[in-house]
N, C-alpha and C positions, 0 to 999 in steps of 0.2 A: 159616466158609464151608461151605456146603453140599457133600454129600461126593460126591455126583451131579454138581454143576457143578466139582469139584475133578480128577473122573477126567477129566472130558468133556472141562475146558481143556488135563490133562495131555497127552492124545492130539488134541489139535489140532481137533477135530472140532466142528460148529458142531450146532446144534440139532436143525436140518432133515438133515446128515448120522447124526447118531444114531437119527434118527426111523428115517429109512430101512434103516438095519443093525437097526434093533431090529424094529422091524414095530410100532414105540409111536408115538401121535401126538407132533407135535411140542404139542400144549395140553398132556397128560399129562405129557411133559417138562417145560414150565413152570412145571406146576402144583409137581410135586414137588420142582424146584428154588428154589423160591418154600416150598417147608416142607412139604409136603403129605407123609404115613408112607408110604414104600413097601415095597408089599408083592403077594404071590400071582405072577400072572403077569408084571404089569409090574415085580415085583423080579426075577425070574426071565429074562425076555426082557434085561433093560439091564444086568444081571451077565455075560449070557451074550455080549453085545453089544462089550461094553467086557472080556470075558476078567479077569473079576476074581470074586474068593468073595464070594459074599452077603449076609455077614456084614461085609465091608469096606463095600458100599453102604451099611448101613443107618445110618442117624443115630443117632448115638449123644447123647442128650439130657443126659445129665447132664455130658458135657463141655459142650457148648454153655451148660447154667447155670454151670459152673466157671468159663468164660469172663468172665461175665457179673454173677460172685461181686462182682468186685475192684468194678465201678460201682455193685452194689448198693450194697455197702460204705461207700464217698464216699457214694451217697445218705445213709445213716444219719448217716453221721457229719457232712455239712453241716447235719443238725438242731442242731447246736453254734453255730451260730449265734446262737443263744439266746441264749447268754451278752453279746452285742452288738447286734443287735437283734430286738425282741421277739418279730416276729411269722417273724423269719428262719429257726424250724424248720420253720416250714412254705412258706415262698415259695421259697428256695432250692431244696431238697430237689424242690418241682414244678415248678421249671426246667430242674436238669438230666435229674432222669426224662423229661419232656416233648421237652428238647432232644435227648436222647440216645437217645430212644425206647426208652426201661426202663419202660416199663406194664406191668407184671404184678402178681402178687397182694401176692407180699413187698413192693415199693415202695411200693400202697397200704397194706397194712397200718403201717408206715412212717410214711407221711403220717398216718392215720389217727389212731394215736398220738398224733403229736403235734396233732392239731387237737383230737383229745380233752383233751389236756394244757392245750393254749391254753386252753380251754372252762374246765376245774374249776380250772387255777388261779385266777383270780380269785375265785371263786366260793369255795373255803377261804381264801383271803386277807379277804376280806368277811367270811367267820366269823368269823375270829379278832378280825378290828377290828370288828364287833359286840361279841362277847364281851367284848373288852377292856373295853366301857363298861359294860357290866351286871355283873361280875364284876372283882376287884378283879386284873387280871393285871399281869406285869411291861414296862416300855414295850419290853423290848427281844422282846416277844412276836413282834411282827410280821415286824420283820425278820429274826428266827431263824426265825419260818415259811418266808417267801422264801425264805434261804437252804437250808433246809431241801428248799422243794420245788423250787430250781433243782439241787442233788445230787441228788433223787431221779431228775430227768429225763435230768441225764449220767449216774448208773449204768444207765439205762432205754436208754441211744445205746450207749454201753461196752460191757453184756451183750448187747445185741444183736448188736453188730459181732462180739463175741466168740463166739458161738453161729455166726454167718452164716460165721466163718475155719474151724470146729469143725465143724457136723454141714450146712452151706448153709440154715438156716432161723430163725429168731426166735422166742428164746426168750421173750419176752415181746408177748404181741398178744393181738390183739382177737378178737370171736368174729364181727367185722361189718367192714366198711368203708365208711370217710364219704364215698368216692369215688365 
């Protein structure tokens, strides 16, 4: 919750009553309650307005992504889907971003991954079963590839989540997004 609309409900006081103690529009109001940085005089007038330090107004953003951590989180880790249906790292995962309204960089990055992932697995699994017929390999090739490349993609969900509990960012990404 916004720490503007937190003081302003604490003391009772509606929009239009703040506008007027403050000498702030009430748009300006809105605006910053709605997300917008405040700062200069209008931090200045709605601190002095509301009898609170300045420093208390101000948004503090990396709680707000602390918040915001734990859904990331779920995001990643519904990419486990995978292991049940195929294309479920990526259909889930742009459900509940979508439903939940988690659109930012880390969740495409995220999706991104794994659409990448979708994309070149097949495309080394192709290799290999080429290969297998030109080159004398052993039958259990293929599916020790599979295998192979479905752990690589849970260590790729796992480190991530683990990186996202640890520093809030993704250890392992892209330098683009498919989104």
């Amino acid at each position: 919750m916004n720490k503007l609309l937190k003081y302003r409900e604490q003391l009772n006081l509606t929009q239009q009553q703040l506008s007027e103690k403050s000498n702030i529009s009430v748009r300006t109001i809105q605006r910053v309650e709605a997300g917008q940085v405040l700062k200069g005089h209008t931090l200045d007038a709605l601190s002095k307005a509301l009898d609170i330090n300045k420093n208390d107004l101000i948004q503090n953003t990396s709680n707000e992504k602390e918040g915001n951590i734990r859904l990331i989180k779920l995001i990643n880790l519904s990419s486990l889907l995978l292991l049940i249906i195929p294309l479920g790292s990526i259909v889930l995962p742009l459900i509940i971003m979508y439903w939940k309204k988690e659109v930012n960089t880390i969740t495409k990055q995220i999706i991104s991954i794994q659409m990448l992932w979708t994309l070149i697995f097949p495309i080394i699994l192709l290799t290999v079963i080429f290969l297998g017929n030109i080159l004398p390999l052993s039958k259990q090739s293929v599916p020790l590839t599979m295998l192979l490349l479905i752990l690589t993609n849970i260590y790729i969900i796992i480190r991530n989540t683990a990186e996202l509990d640890k520093h809030k960012k993704l250890f392992i990404k892209l330098k683009f997004n498919m989104l």
